[in-house]
C-alpha positions in Angstrom: 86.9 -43.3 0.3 85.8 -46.2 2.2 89.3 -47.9 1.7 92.4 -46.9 0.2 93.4 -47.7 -3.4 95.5 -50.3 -4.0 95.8 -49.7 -7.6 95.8 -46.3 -9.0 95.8 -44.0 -12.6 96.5 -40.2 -12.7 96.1 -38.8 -16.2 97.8 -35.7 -16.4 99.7 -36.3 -13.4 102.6 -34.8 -14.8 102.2 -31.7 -13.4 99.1 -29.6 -11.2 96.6 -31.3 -9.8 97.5 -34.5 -10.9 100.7 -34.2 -9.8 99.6 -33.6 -6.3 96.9 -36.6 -6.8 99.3 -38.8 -7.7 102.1 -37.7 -4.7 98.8 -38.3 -1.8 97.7 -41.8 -3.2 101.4 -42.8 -3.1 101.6 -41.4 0.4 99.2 -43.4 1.2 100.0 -46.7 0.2 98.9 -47.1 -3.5 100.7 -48.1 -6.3 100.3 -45.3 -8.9 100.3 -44.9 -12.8 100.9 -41.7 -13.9 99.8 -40.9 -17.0 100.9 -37.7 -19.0 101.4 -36.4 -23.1 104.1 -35.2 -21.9 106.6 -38.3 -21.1 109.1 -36.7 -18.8 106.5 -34.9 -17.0 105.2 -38.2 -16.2 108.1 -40.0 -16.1 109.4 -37.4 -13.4 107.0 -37.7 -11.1 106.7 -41.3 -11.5 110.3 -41.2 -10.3 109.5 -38.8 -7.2 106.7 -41.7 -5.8 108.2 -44.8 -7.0 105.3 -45.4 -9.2 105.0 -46.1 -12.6 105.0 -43.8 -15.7 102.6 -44.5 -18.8 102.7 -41.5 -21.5 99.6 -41.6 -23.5 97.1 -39.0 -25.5 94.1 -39.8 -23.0 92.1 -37.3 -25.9 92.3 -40.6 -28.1 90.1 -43.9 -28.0 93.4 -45.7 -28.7 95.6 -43.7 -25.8 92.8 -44.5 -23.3 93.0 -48.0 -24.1 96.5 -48.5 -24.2 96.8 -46.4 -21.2 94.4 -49.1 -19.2 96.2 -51.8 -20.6 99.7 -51.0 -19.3 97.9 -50.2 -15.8 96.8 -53.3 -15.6 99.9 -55.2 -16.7 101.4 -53.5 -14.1 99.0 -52.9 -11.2 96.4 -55.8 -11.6 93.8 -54.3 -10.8 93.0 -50.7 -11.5 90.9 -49.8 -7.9 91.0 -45.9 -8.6 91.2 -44.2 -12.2 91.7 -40.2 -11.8 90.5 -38.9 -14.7 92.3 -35.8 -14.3 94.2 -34.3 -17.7 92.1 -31.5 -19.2 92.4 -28.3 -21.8 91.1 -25.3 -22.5 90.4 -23.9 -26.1 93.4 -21.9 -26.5 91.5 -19.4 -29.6 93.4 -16.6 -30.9 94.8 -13.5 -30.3 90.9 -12.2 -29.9 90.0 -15.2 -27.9 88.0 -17.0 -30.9 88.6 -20.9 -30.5 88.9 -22.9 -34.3 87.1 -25.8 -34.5 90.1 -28.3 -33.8 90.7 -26.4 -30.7 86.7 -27.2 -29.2 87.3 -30.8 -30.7 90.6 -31.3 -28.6 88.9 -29.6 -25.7 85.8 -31.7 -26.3 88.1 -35.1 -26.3 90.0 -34.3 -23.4 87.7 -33.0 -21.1 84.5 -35.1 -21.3 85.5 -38.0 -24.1 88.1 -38.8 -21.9 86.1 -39.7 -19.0 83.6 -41.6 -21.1 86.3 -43.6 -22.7 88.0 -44.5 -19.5 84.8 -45.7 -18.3 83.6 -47.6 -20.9 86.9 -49.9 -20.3 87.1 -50.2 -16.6 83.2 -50.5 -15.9 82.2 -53.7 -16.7 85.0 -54.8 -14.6 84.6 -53.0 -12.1 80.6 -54.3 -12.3 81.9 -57.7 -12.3 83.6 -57.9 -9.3 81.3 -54.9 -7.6 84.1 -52.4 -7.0 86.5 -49.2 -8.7 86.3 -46.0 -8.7 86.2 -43.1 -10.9 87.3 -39.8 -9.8 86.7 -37.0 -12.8 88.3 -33.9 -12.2 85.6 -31.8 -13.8 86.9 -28.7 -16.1 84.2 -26.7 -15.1 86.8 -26.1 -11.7 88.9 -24.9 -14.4 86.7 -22.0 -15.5 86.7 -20.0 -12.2 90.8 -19.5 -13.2 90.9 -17.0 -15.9 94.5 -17.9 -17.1 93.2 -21.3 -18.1 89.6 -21.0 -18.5 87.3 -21.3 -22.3 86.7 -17.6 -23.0 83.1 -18.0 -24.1 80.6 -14.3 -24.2 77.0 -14.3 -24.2 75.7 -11.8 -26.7 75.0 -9.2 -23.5 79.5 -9.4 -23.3 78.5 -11.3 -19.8 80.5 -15.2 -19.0 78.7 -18.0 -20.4 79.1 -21.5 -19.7 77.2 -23.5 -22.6 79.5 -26.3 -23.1 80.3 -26.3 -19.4 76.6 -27.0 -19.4 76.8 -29.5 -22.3 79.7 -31.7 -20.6 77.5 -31.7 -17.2 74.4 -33.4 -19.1 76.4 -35.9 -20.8 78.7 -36.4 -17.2 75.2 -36.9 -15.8 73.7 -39.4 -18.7 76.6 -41.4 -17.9 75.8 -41.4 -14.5 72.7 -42.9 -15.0 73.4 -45.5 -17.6 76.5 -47.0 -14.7 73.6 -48.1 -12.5 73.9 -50.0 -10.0 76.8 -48.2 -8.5 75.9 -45.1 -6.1 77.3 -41.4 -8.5 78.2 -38.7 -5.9 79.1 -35.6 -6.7 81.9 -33.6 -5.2 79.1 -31.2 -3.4 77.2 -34.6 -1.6 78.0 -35.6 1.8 
C-alpha cells in the first residue's frame, strides 16, 4: 500500500484470515468493518479492535449491498474492501459436491468479489482511489482440510473451476480500467 486505509471492510473477518486482516488494519490506524454470517464471530472481533461489526451473507447481491451500505454510514468512505469470506464445496461422504453446494461455492468465492466491486467502483473511479484486496480461494486449495475435492479422470488433482474463477477474476480486471490490477506474485 502506498498509504494506509482510512476506511476498511473484512468479510469473513470473523475468524482466520480475516480475522487477522482485520486485527493488522486496526493496528494500524484504520477504522474497520468486519463483516461475518456468523454475527458473534463478527461481532467478537469487532469488539477486540474497537471496530465495527456488520453480519451479512456476502454470497447474496442483497448482503453485499447492505453490507456496503452500513460501511459507509459508518466509515464514509470505504478506502479498502477485503474481500476475504470464502467456501469450499463441502460434497458427501464420497467427496461428490450437489449442485447447491458448487452454487454457494460459486457465490461466495468469485460472485462475491464481483458484486462488491460493482458497488464500490464507480466510486472509487470518481474520486480516483479504493482498493480491492481478494483473498483468492485458489490459496485455499493447497490445504486439504478445506480444499474442493475435484479428480481428473487419471484420479490426479484438478483445478477446473479454480481455472474458471481466474478468467472471470481476470475479465474483471480488464473491464476496471483505468486503475493499475496487480497480482499478489507482482512486485
Amino acid at each position: 500500500m502506498t498509504r494506509p486505509a482510512t476506511g476498511a471492510v473484512v468479510t469473513g473477518g470473523g475468524g482466520g484470515i480475516g480475522r487477522a486482516l482485520a486485527r493488522r488494519l486496526a493496528a494500524g490506524g484504520a477504522r474497520v468493518v468486519v463483516n461475518d454470517i456468523d454475527a458473534a464471530a463478527a461481532e467478537a472481533v469487532a469488539a477486540e479492535i474497537g471496530g465495527r461489526a456488520v453480519p451479512a451473507d456476502v454470497a447474496t447481491r442483497d448482503g453485499v449491498t447492505s453490507l456496503v451500505a452500513a460501511a459507509r454510514d459508518h466509515l464514509g468512505e470505504i478506502d479498502l474492501y477485503c474481500s476475504n469470506a470464502g467456501v469450499a464445496a463441502a460434497g458427501d461422504e464420497d467427496g461428490a459436491a450437489a449442485e447447491a453446494d458448487w452454487q454457494r461455492s460459486w457465490d461466495i468465492n468469485v460472485m462475491a468479489h464481483v458484486r462488491a466491486a460493482e458497488q464500490l467502483l464507480p466510486g472509487w473511479l470518481a474520486r480516483g482511489d479504493g482498493r480491492l484486496v481478494v483473498t483468492d480461494f485458489l490459496s485455499r486449495l493447497s490445504n486439504p482440510e478445506s480444499s474442493i475435492s475435484i479428480m481428473a479422470a487419471d484420479g490426479s488433482p484438478a483445478l477446473a473451476s479454480a481455472a474458471t474463477a481466474y478468467q472471470s477474476s481476470s475479465v474483471f480486471a480488464l473491464s476496471s480500467a483505468p486503475f493499475r490490477v496487480q497480482s499478489s506474485g507482482e512486485r
